[in-house]
C-alpha positions in Angstrom: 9.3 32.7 19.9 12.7 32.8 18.0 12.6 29.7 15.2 16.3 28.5 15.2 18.1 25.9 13.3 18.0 23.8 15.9 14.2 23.6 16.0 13.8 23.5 12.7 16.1 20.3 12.5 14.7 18.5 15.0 11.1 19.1 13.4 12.8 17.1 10.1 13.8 14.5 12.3 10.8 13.7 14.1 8.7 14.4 10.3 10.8 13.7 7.5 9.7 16.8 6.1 11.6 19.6 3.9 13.1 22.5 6.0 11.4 24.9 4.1 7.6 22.9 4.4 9.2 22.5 8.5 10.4 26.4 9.3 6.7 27.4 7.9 4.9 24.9 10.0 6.7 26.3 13.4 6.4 30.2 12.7 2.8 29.0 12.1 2.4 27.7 15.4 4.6 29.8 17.2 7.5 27.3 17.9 5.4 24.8 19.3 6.8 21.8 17.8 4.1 19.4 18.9 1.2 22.1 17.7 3.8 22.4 14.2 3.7 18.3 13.9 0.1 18.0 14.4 -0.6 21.0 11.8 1.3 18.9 9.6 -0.4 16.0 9.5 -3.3 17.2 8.9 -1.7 19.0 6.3 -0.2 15.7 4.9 -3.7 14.1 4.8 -5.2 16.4 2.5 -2.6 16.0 0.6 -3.2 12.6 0.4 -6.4 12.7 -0.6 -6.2 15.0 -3.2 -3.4 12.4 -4.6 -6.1 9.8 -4.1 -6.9 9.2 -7.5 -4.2 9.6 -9.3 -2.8 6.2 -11.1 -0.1 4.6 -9.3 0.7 1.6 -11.4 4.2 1.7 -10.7 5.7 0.2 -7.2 7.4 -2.8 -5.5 6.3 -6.7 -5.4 7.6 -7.7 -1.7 7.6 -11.3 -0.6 8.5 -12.4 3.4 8.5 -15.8 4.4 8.7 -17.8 7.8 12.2 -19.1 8.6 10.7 -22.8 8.4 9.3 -21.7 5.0 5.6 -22.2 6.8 4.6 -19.3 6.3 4.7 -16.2 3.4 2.7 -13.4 2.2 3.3 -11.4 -1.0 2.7 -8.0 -1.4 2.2 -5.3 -3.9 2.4 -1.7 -3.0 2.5 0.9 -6.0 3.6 4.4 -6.8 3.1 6.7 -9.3 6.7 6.5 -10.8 9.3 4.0 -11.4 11.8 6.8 -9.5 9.9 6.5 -6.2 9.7 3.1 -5.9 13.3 3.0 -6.0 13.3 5.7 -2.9 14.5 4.3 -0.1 11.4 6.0 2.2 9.5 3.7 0.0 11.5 0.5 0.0 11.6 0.8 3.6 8.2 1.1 3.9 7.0 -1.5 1.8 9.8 -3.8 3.4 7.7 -3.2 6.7 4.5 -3.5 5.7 5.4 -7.0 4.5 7.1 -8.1 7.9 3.9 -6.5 9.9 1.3 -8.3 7.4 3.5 -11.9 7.7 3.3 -11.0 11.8 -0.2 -10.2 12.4 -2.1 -12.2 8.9 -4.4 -9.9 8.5 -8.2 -11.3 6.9 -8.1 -8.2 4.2 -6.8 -5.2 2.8 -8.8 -2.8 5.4 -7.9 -5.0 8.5 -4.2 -4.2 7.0 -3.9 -0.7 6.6 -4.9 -0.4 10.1 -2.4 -2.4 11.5 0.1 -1.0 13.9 3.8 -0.4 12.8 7.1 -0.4 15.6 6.7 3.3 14.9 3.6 3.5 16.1 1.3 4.6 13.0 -0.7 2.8 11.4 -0.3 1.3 7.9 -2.5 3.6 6.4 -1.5 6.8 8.5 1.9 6.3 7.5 1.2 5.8 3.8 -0.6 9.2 4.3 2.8 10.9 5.6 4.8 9.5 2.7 2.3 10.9 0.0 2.5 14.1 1.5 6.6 13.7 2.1 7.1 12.3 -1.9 4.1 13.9 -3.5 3.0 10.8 -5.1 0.3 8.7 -4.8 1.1 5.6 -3.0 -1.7 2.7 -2.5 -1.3 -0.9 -1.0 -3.3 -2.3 -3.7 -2.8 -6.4 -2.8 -1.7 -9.1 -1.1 -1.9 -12.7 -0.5 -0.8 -15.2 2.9 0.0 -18.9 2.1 0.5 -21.3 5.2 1.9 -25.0 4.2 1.2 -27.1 7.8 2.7 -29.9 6.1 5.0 -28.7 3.5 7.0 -25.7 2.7 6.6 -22.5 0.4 9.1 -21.8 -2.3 9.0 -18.5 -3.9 10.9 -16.0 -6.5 10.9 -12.4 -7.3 12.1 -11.1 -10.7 13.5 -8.0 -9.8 10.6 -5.7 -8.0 8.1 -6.7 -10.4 7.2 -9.9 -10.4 6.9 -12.2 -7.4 5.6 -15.6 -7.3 5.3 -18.3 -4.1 4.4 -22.0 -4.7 3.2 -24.6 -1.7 4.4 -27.7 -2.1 3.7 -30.9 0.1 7.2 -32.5 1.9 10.3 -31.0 2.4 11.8 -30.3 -0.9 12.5 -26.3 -0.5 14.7 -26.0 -3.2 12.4 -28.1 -5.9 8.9 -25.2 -4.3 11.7 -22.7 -5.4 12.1 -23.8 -8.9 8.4 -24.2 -9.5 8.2 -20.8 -7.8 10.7 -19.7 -10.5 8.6 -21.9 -13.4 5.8 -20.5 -12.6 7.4 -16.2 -13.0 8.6 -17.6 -16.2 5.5 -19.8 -17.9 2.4 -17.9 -15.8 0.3 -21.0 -15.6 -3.5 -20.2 -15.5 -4.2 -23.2 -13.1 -2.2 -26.7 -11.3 -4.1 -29.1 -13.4 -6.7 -28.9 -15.7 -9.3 -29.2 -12.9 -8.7 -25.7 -12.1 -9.7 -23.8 -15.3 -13.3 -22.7 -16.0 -15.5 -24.4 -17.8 -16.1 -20.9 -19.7 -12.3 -20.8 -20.5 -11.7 -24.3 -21.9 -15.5 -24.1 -23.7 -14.3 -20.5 -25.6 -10.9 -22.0 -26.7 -12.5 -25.3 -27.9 -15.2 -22.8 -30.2 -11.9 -21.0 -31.9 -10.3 -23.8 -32.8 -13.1 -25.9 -33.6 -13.4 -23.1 -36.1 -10.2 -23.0 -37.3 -10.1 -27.3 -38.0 -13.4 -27.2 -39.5 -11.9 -24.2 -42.1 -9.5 -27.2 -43.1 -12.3 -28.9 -44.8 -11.1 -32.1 -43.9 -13.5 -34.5 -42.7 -15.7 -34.7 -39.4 -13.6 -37.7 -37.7 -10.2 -35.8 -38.7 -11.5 -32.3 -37.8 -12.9 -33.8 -34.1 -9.1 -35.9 -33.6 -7.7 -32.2 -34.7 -9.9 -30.5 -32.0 -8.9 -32.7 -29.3 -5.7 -32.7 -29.9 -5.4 -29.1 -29.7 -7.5 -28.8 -26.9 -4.9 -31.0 -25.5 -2.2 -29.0 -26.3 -3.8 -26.0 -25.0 -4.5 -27.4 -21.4 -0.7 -28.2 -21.6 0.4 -25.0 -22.1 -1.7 -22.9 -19.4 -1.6 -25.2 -16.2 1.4 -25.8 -14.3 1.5 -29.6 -14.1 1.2 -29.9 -18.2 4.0 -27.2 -18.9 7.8 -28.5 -20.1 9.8 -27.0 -16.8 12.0 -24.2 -17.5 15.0 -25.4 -16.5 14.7 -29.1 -18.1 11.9 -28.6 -21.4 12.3 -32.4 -22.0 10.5 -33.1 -18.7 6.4 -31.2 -17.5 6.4 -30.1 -14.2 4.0 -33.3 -13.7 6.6 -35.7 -13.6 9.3 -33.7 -11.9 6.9 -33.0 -8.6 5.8 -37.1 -9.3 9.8 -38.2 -9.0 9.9 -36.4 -6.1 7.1 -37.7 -4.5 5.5 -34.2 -3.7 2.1 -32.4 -5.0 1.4 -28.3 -5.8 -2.0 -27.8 -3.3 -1.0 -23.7 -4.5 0.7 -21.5 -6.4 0.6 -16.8 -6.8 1.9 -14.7 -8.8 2.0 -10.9 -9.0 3.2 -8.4 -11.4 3.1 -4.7 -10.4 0.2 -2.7 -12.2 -1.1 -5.5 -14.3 -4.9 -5.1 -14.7 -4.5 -1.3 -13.9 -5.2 1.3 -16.6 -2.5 3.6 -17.1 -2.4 7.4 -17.9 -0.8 8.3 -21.4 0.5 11.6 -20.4 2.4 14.0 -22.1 5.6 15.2 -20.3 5.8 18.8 -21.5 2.3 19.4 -20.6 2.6 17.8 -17.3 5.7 20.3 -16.7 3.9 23.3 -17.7 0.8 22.1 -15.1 3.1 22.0 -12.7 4.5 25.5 -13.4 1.0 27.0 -13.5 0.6 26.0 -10.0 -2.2 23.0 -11.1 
């Protein structure tokens, strides 16, 4: 069968794909554009896998939230390179990923890759597709579903990077908003000091015990200069005890206190913090690429 133009565009609509990667697929199967697709996929799978485990620490913080500010998830899905995640195929499909996880709330990261998008695939199938279409590695490494019955959810992204939400009791959307914007700015450990470990507060109180006792000032002094540290320490890493970023004369205690609201929670995200990434070297890369490796 004769492979015209006209078959070979309609196989780049329906895939995505290159017209090159979609003329060889259909003189492969003869023409047959539904025998080409599948062959394809298949194709775009393996390709995905051997992608699997390359570092993608680059990517997209998404946030979606309820109208009524119920409801949000944050999301982080990551490439390889700072120049895909600015691809629109990947905005586009982060951007749905986010709406279909806000949708159906999924329990975890395997019950969400195998939810169903309005195209049909799921999550996971389609983030297949795209490795094979961009040639990147592309993994939906995290994400996290806050539901305020009886308040609302501010949050704040800092460009793609960074996204924070904060759940705030009442009705005050704009103050959940600020705090949402504090909290991308100050990266509180905790709300109060009730939330940090006992291992954290008992490491910081050993270094700088160590550090009064070096004054050689005596006991009572040295244990009224531990506290006191230890007081300005719990300040500075929990939300409540932090100077708010848009008024430092006042903590983020008393501004939630005047307006008669309480944090019960607060996220935050950064893309690719905690992974390890590769140093590589360009020109190498380049020439491994030219070898065919």
């Amino acid at each position: 069968m004769a492979i015209t133009a006209a078959l070979v565009k309609e196989l780049r609509e329906r895939t995505g794909s290159g017209m090159m990667e979609c003329k060889k697929a259909l003189v492969e199967s003869n023409g047959d554009i539904d025998a080409a697709i599948e062959a394809m996929r298949k194709s775009g799978l393996a390709k995905a896998d051997k992608k699997a485990d390359r570092v993608a620490a680059e990517g997209i913080i998404a946030i979606e939230v309820t109208a009524d500010g119920k409801q949000a998830v944050m999301l982080e899905v990551n490439s390889e390179t700072d120049f895909v995640a600015k691809a629109d195929d990947f905005i586009n499909f982060v951007d749905a990923v986010a709406k279909k996880v806000l949708a159906e709330q999924p329990a975890d990261l395997d019950s969400l890759l195998q939810l169903t998008l309005d195209s049909g695939e799921t999550i996971d199938t389609k983030r297949q597709s795209l490795i094979a279409k961009i040639g990147e590695n592309i993994q939906v490494r995290r994400f996290t579903l806050m539901q305020a019955e009886n308040g609302v959810i501010g949050s704040y992204r800092h460009g793609d990077r960074i996204g924070t939400m904060v759940k705030l009791t009442g009705t005050d959307i704009d103050l959940a908003r600020d705090l949402a914007m504090h909290v991308a700015a100050s990266r509180p450990q905790a709300i109060s000091s009730d939330e940090l470990s006992q291992e954290l507060i008992e490491k910081e109180r050993d270094i700088v015990a160590t550090q009064a006792r070096e004054s050689g000032k005596p006991e009572e002094i040295v244990e009224k200069m531990i506290e006191g540290r230890m007081s300005k320490f719990v300040n500075e890493v929990t939300l409540l005890g932090q100077p708010f970023v848009k008024d430092p004369d006042t903590t983020v205690e008393k501004l939630v206190k005047k307006a008669n609201a309480t944090v019960e929670a607060f996220a935050c995200f950064e893309v690719g913090e905690g992974i390890e990434k590769k140093a590589d070297n360009f020109a190498e890369e380049v020439m491994a690429q030219a070898r065919g490796n």
